[in-house]
C-alpha positions as CSV (number, residue, x, y, z in Angstrom):
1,X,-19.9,27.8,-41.3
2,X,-18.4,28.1,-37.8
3,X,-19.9,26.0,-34.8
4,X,-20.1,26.4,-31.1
5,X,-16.9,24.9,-29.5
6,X,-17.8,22.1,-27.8
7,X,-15.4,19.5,-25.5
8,X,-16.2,16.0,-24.3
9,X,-15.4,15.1,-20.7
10,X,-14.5,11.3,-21.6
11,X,-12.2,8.2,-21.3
12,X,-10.1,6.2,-23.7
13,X,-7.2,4.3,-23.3
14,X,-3.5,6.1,-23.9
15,X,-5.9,9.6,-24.1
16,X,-6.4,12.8,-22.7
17,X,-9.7,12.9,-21.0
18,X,-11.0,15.2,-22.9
19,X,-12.0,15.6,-26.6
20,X,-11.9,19.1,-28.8
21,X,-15.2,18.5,-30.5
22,X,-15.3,22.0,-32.6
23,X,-15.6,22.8,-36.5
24,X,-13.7,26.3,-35.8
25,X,-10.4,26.0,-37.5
26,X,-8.8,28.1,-35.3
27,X,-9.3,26.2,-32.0
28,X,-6.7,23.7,-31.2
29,X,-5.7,21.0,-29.0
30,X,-2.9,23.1,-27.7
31,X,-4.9,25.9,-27.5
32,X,-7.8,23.8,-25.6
33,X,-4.5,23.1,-23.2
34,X,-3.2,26.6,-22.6
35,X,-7.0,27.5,-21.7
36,X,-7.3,24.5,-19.2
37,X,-4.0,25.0,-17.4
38,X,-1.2,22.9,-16.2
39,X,-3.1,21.4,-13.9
40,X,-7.0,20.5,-14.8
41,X,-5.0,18.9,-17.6
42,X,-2.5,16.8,-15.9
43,X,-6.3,16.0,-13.1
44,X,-8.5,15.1,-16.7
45,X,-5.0,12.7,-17.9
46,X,-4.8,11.3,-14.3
47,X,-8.9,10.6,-14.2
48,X,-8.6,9.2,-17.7
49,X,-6.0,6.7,-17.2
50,X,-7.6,5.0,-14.1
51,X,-10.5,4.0,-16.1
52,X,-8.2,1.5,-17.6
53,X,-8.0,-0.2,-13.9
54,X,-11.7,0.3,-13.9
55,X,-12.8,-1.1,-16.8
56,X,-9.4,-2.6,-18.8
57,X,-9.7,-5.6,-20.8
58,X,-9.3,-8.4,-18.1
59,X,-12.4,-6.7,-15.9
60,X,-15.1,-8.7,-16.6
61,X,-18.3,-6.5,-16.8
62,X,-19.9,-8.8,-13.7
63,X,-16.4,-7.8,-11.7
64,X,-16.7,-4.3,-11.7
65,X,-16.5,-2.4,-8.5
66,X,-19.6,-0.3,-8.7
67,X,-19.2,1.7,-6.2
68,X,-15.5,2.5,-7.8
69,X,-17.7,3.3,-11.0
70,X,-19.9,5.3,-9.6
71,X,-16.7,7.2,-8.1
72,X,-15.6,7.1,-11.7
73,X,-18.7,8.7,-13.3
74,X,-18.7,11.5,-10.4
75,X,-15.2,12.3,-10.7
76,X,-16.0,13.3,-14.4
77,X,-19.2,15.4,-13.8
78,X,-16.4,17.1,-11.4
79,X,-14.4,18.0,-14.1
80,X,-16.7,18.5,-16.7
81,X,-17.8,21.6,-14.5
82,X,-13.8,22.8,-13.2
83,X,-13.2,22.8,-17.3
84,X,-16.8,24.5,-17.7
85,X,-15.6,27.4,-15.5
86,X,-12.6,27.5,-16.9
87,X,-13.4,28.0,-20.9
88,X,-16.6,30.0,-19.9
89,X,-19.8,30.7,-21.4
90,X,-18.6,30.3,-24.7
91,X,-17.7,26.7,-24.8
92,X,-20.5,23.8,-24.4
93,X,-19.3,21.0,-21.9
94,X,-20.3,17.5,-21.9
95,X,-19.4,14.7,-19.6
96,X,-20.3,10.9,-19.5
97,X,-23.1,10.3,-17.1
98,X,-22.2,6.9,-16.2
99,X,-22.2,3.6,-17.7
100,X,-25.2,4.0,-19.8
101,X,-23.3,6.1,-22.6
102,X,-25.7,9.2,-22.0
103,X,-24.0,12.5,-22.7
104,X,-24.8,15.9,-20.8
105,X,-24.3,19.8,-21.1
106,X,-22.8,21.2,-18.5
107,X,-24.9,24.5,-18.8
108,X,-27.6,23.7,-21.9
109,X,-26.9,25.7,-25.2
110,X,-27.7,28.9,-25.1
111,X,-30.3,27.9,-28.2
112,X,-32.0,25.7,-26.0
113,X,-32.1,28.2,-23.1
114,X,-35.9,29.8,-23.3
């Protein structure tokens, strides 16, 4: 059974900035790369490593900048919709919408479109 291909707009330490999430064997991270381009990849890398500034181990949660994290959070909304444009309709886009851990669509799938 093939699912929709779907990628994460998200931070980690040492990562990308964005996850494959997709049961289609065919689709790969390289792939996922040559679709995004030289450089929306090297702008999701570069947004991904400065949440380690943001929110590395030796910020303590009361020490956060919030006005730097809400830079953070739009900064990924911006992306989630430059890598939306750039994969098309075919792909379902989600982004972090801030500190809360709630996940979004980018455009809603298309089964929930009515």
């Amino acid at each position: 059974m093939e699912g929709p291909n779907r990628v994460l707009v998200a931070a980690d330490i040492e990562a990308s900035g964005i996850w494959l999430i997709s049961i289609r064997a065919e689709t790969s991270r390289r792939k996922l790369t040559d679709l995004l381009g030289e450089q929306l990849t090297m702008d999701l890398k570069v947004w991904n490593d400065s949440a380690d500034e943001l929110f590395g181990g030796r910020v303590q949660p009361e020490d956060h900048d919030q006005d730097a994290e809400a830079t953070f959070f739009l900064e990924a909304q911006q992306l989630a919709l430059r890598v939306q444009a750039k994969l098309g309709a075919g792909w379902e886009v989600l982004w972090n919408e801030g500190p809360n851990l709630c996940w979004s669509w980018i455009e809603r799938p298309e089964s929930w479109r009515s």
